[in-house]
BADRENTI-320214 format. One record per residue (C-alpha): residue number from 1; x, z, y. Coordinates in nm, 2 decimals. Last residue first. Example, Ala and Ser with C-alpha at 12.3 -4.5 7.8 and 13.67 -1.06 7.14 Angstrom:
BEGIN
2/1.37/0.71/-0.11;
1/1.23/0.78/-0.45;
This chain:
BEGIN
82/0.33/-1.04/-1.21;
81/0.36/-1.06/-0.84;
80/0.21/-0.80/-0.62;
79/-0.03/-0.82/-0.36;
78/-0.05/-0.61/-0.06;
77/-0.32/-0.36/-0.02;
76/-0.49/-0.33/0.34;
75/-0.84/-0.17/0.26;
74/-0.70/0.20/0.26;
73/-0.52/0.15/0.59;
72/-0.83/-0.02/0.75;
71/-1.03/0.30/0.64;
70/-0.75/0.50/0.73;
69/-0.82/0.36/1.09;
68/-1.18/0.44/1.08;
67/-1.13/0.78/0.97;
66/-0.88/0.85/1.21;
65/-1.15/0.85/1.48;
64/-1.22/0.52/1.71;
63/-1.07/0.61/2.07;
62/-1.37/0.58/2.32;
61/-1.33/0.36/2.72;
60/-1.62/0.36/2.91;
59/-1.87/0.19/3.05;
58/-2.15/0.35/3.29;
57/-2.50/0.22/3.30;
56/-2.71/0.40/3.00;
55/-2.97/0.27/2.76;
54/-2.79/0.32/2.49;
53/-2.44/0.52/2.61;
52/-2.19/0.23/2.69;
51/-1.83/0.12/2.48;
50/-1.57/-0.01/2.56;
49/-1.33/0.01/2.25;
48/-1.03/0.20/2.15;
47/-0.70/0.20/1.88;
46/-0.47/0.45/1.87;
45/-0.12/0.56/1.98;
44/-0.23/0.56/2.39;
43/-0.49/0.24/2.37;
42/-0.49/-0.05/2.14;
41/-0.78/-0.29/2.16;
40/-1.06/-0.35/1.98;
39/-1.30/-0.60/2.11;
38/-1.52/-0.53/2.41;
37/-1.88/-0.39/2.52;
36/-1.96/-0.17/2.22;
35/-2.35/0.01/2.25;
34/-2.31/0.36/2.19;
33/-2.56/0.59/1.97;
32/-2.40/0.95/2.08;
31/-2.31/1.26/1.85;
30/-1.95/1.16/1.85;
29/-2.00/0.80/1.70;
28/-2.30/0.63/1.58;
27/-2.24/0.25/1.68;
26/-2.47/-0.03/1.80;
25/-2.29/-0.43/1.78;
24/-2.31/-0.62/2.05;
23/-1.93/-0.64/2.09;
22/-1.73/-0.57/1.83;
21/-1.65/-0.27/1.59;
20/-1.85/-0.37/1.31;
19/-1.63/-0.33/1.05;
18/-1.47/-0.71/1.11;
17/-1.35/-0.56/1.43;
16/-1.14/-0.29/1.29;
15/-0.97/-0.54/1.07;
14/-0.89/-0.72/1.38;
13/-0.79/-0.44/1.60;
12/-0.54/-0.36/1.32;
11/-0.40/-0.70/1.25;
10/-0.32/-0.72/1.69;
9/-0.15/-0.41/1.63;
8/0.07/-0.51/1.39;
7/0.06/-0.37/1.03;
6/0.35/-0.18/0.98;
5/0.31/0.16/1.13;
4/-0.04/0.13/0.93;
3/0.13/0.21/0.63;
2/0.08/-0.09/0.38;
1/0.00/0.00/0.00;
């Protein structure tokens, strides 16, 4: 298995993306329902989107929790030969 220190950046966000992470999509995080405005993107040793409250007018910027990152690092086998 891959660590996440080497996967780019740019692979993480991705992979994040492709769970749902991207904009238009509704998310259940930190005892909010937030609506995401951007892509992934990496932001101070983790990985963020915009997000805004449902139904709300300010943006903001959330860190996605560990658990969503391990979940990219658990997914990200590298083939073997043989």
């Amino acid at each position: 298995m891959v660590s996440l220190d080497e996967i780019s950046s740019a692979e993480i966000c991705a992979r994040v993306k492709n769970l749902g992470f991207s904009p238009g999509h509704y998310i259940q995080m930190y005892g909010e329902r937030w609506e995401v405005l951007s892509d992934p993107f990496p932001l101070d040793g983790g990985i963020a989107v915009n997000v805004k409250v449902k139904g709300g007018t300010g943006a903001r910027a959330i860190k996605l929790p560990a658990t969503v990152l391990q979940s990219v690092k658990k997914n990200n086998r590298v083939p073997t030969s043989g």
